[in-house]
N, C-alpha and C positions, 0 to 999 in steps of 0.2 A: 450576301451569300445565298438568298433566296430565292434572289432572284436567280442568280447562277444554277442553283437546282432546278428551278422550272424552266429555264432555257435549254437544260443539256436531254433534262425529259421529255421535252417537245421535239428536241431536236432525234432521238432516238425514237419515237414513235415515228415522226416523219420518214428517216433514213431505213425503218424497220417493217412498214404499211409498204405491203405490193400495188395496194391502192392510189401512192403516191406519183406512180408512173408517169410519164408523159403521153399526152392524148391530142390525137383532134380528132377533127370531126363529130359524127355522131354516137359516140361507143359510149356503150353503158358497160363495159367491163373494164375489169380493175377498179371499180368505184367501192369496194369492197368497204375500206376506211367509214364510210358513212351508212351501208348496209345493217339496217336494226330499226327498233322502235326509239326513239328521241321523244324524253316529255319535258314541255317546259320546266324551270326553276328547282327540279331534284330527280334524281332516277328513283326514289323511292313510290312506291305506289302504293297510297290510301285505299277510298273505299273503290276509287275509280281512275282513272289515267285524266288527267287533265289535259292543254291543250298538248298536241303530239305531232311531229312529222312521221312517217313511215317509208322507209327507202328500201326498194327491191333489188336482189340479183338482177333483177330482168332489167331495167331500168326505168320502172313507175315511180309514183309515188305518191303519198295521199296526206293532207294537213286537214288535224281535224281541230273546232276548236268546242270548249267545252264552256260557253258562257251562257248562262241561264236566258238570259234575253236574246238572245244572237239567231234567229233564224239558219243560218247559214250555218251548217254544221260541219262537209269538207268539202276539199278542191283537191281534184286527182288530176296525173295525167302521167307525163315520162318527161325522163331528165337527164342527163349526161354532165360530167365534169371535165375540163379542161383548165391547161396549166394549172391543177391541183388549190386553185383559189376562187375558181367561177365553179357555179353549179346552173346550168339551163334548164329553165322548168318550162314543160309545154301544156298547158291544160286544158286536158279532154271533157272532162265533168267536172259540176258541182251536185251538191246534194244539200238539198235545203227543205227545213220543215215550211207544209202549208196546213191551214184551214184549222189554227192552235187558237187556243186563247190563251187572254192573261191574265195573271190571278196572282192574290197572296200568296204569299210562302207560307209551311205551318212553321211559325218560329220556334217549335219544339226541336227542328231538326235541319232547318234550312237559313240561309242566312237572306238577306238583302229587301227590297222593297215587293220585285214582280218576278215573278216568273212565267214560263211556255207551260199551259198544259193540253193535251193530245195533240191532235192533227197528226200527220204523215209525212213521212220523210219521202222526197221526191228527186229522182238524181235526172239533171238535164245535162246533155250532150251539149258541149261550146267548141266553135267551130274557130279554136286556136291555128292559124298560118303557122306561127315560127316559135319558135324557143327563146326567150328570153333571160337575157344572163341576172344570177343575184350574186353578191360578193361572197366568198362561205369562207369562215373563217370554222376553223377546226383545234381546238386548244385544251389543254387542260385545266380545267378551274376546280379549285378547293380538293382537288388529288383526283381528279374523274375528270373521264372525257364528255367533252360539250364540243354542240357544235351550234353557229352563229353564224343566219343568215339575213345578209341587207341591215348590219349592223343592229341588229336588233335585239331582242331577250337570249340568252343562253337555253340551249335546250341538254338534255343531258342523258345518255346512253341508258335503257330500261334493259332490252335485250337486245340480241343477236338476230331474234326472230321478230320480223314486223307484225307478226299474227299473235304474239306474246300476250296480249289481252285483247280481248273483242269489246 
């Protein structure tokens, strides 16, 4: 029976999103369904947003991620969705920390072995041809909407607004 109610709930959000429309080509409209700020493993937000996708009206969209060691912090560009299960992401920039070092964490308040401290964040221009498609699976998990691309971590609905936290 539970499954029966997460099937007819999927299937009502589906039949219910103007988002769901049929597309081709290059349109970024009606992409609506996925328009918001997405953060990985809970829409709840601690001291900070963890890693995040962010999807525009206009049709951008920027994946940030938040790992202490990770130089690479996002990758922007523009995206479009077709038959309601592909999502093409074309990317224009990334944005990566230089000239950091690395150091202890203070274990009063930090977890792990190393961490980034300074340097600058630096966004280089990548000179993306085409659009490349990822799978995007769009579901409800634990009574909240998630969305899952290239079969990978669930990310899960923060806001409406991509700008929702800076």
């Amino acid at each position: 029976m539970r499954w029966y109610r997460s099937f007819v709930l999927f299937g009502l959000f589906f039949l219910s999103s103007p988002a769901f429309s049929q597309q081709s080509g290059n349109s970024s409209s009606g992409n609506g369904a996925i328009v918001g700020l997405w953060q990985i493993h809970d829409s709840l937000v601690a001291s900070g947003l963890d890693d995040n996708w962010k999807f525009y009206k206009d049709g951008h969209f920027s994946y940030n991620q938040n790992e202490a060691l990770n130089p690479l912090r996002s990758i922007s560009g523009t995206y479009y969705i077709k038959n309601d299960t592909i999502v093409y992401l074309k990317v224009t920039e990334i944005s990566q920390m230089t000239g950091y070092q690395i150091i202890a964490p203070d274990p009063a308040v930090e977890s792990g072995t190393f961490k980034i401290r300074g340097g600058m964040l630096k966004a280089t221009a990548q000179d993306s041809k085409e659009y490349v498609d990822h799978p995007l699976k769009i579901a409800i998990k634990a009574g909240k909407k998630a969305i899952q691309i290239d079969g990978g971590d669930f990310y899960f609905k923060v806001a409406n607004n991509p700008d929702a936290y800076k």
